[in-house]
C-alpha positions in Angstrom: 91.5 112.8 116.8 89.3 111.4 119.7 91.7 108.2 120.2 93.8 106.9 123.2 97.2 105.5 122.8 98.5 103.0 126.0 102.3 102.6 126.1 104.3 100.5 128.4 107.2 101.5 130.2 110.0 99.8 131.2 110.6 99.5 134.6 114.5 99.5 135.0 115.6 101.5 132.0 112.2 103.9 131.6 112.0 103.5 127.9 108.4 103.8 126.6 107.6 101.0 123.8 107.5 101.5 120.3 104.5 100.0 119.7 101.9 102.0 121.9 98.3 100.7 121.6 95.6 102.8 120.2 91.8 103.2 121.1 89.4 105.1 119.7 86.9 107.0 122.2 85.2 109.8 120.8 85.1 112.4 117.9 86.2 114.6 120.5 89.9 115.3 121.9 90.3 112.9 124.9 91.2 114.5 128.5 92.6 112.2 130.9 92.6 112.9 134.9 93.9 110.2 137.4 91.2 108.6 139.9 91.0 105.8 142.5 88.6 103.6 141.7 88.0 100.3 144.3 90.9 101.1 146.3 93.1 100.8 143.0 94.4 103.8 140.9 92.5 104.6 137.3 92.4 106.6 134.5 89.3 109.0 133.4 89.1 109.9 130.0 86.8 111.6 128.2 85.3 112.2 124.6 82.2 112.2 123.0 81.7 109.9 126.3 83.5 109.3 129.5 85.4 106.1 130.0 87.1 104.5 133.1 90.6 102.6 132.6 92.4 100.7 135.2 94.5 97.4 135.2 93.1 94.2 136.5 94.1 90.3 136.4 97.5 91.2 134.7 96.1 93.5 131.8 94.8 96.7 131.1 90.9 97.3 130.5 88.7 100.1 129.6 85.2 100.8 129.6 82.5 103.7 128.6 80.5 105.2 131.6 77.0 104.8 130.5 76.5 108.5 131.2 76.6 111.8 129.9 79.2 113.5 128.0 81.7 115.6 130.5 83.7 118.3 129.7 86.0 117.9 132.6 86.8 115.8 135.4 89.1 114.3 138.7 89.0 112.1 141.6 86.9 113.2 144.4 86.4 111.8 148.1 84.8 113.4 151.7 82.7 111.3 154.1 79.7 111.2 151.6 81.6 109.4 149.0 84.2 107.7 149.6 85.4 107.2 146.3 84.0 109.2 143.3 84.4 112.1 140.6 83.9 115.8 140.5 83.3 116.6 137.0 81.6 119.3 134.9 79.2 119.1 131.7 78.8 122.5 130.6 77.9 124.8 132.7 76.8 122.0 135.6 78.7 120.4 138.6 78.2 116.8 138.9 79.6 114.6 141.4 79.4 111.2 140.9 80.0 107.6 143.0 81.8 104.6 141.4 81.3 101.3 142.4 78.0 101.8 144.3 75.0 100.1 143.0 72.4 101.7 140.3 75.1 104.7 139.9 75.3 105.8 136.0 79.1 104.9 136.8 79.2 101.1 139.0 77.7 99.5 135.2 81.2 100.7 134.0 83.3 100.1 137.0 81.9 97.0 137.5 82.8 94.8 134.6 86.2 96.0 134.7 89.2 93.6 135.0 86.5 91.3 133.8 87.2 88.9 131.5 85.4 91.2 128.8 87.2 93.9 127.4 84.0 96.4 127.6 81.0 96.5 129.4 77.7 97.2 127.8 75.8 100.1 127.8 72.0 100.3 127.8 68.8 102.3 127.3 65.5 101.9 127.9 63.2 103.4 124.3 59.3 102.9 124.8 57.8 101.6 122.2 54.4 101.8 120.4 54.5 97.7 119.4 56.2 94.2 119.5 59.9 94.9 118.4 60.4 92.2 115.2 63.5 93.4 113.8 66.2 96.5 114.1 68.7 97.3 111.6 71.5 100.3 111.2 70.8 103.2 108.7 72.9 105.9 107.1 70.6 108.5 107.3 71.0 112.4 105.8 70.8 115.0 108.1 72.2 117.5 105.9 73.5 117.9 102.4 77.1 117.3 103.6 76.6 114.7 106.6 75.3 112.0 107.7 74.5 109.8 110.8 74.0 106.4 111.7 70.8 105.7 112.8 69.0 102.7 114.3 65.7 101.6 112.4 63.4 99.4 114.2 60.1 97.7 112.9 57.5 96.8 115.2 53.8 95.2 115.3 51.3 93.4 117.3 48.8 91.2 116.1 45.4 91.5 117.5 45.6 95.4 117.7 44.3 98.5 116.2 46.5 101.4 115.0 47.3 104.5 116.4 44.9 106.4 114.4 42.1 103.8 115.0 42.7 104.0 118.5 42.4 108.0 118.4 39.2 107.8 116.6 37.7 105.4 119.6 38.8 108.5 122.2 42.3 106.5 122.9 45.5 108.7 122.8 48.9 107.2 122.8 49.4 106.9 126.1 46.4 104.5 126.7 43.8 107.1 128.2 40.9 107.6 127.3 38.8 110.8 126.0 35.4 109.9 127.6 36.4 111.0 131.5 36.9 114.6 129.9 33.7 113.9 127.5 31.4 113.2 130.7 33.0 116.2 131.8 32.0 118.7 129.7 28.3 117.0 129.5 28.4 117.7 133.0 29.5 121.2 132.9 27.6 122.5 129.6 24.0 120.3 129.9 22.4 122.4 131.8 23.5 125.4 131.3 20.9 126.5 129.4 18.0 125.1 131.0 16.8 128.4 132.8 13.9 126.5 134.9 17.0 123.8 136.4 18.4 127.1 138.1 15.5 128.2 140.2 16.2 125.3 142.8 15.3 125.4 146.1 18.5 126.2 147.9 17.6 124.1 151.4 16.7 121.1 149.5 20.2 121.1 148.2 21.7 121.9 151.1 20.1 119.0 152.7 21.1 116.7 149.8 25.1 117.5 150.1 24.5 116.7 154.0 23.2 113.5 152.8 25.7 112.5 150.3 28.5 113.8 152.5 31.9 112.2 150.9 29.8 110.8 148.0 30.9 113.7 145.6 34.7 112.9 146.4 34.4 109.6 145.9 32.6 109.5 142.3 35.1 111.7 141.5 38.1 108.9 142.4 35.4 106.5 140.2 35.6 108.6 137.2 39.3 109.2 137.5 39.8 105.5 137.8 37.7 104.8 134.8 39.9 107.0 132.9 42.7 105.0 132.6 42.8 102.5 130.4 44.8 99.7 130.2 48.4 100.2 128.2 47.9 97.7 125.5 44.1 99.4 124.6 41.2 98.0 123.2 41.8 94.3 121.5 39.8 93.9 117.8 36.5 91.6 118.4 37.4 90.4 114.1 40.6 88.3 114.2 43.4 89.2 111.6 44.3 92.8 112.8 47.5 94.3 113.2 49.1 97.4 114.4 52.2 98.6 113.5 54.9 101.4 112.9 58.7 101.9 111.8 60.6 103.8 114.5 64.3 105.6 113.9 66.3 105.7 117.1 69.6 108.0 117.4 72.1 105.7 119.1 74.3 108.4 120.2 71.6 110.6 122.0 70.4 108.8 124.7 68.5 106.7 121.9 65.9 109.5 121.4 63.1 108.9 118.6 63.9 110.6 115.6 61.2 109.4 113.5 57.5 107.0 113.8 56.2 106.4 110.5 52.5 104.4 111.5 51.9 101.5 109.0 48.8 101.5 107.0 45.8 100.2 108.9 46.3 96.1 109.2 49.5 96.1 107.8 52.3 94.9 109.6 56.3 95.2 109.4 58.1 92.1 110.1 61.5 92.8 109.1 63.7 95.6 107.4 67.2 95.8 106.0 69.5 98.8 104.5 69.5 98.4 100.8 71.5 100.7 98.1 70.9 101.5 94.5 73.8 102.3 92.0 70.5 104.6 90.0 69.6 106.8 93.3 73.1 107.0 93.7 74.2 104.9 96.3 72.1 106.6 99.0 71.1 104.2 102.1 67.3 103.0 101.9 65.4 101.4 104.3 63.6 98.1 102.7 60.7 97.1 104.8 58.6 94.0 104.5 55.1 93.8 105.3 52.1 91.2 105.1 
């Protein structure tokens, strides 16, 4: 049933206590392979997620591997990697180091015989706006199930909307329309100006000896003026907001389910799940706005 049970032994008789400890990893059955983590033998077991177990400062502790889900996996070791983990994940091999840092695995390793019982996981989700407040949903995937799903509210004063923003040439990730305007002004002007053809070839000749670089460098110029700064154009009036309600899936990497944009200058400022007995007791997500 995806959980772990931890019984202790006795050391001159061998009987296993009757009151094993149970932990719950994953909706998945658990697999557990023996590693050597720091010197020290540990446990890998995997679920839904892979966690690390190994006994530090007189206890036992345990901790998820803030990586992807394996399928299988055992201790590994050559002169590469000293210490580490051969595992698989469908139909990849993946070799991983523990205890190094900036590996997916050292966050894990790290914390453990710390004085916390689990280390934290954590995952970066770009957002649109200021975040102002985050709460859990029940959301409805199908008929028959359900998922837990994060909702977040976010808004920045002093900012225009997405849609405003697209209608002054800004997409979403803060570039703006004009270089490829100026572009197609250049290309499509003159083409139909039969009189601008008949040009006398030496005279331009001449002229590109002249220029020389020139042409490469107003290119870089317009490229350069292309970008746009992140944040986008600020509101000369005073009072405007920009805002949107985002639904994050915890358990996949915190991908972005959902971005509902708020109505132009209204702003979220806080949510909260709310049931009614009359729709049934189905999760809603209550947002307010000013």
């Amino acid at each position: 049933d995806g959980s772990a049970l931890r019984a202790g032994v006795d050391p001159i008789t061998g009987a296993i206590s009757t009151s094993p400890s149970r932990r719950f990893l994953g909706a998945r059955p658990v697999a557990v392979s023996r590693v050597t983590l720091q010197g020290t033998p540990s446990t890998l077991l995997l679920s839904s997620r892979p966690w690390i177990g190994r006994a530090g400062k007189g206890r036992h502790a345990m901790a998820p591997m803030s990586y992807a889900p394996l399928d299988h996996g055992c201790s590994f070791s050559n002169e590469a990697v000293r210490e580490g983990i051969v595992a698989t994940s469908g139909n990849t091999l993946r070799i991983l180091s523990v205890g190094e840092s900036g590996d997916a695995a050292s966050a894990a390793s790290s914390s453990l015989g710390s004085d916390e019982d689990e280390a934290f996981n954590s995952n970066r989700v770009d957002l649109r706006y200021t975040p102002r407040q985050m709460c859990l949903l029940s959301a409805r995937i199908t008929e028959s199930s359900r998922k837990i799903v994060l909702a977040i509210v976010e808004s920045d004063v002093n900012d225009y909307g997405e849609e405003d923003k697209k209608a002054m040439g800004f997409d979403g990730t803060g570039k703006s329309k004009s270089g490829s305007k100026k572009k197609e002004s250049k290309d499509g002007g003159g083409g139909g100006d039969d009189e601008a053809m008949d040009m006398d070839m030496e005279d331009s000749d001449e002229e590109e000896k002249k220029d020389g670089g020139d042409g490469e460098d107003d290119e870089d110029d317009d490229d350069n003026t292309r970008h746009t700064p992140i944040r986008g154009p600020i509101p000369t009036e005073p009072g405007r907001w920009g805002s949107c309600v985002r639904l994050v899936d915890p358990g996949n990497a915190c991908s972005t389910l959902d971005c509902v944009e708020m109505n132009r200058n209204e702003a979220a400022l806080c949510c909260a799940s709310v049931r009614f007995h009359s729709r049934g007791g189905e999760s809603l997500l209550a947002v307010g706005t000013v």
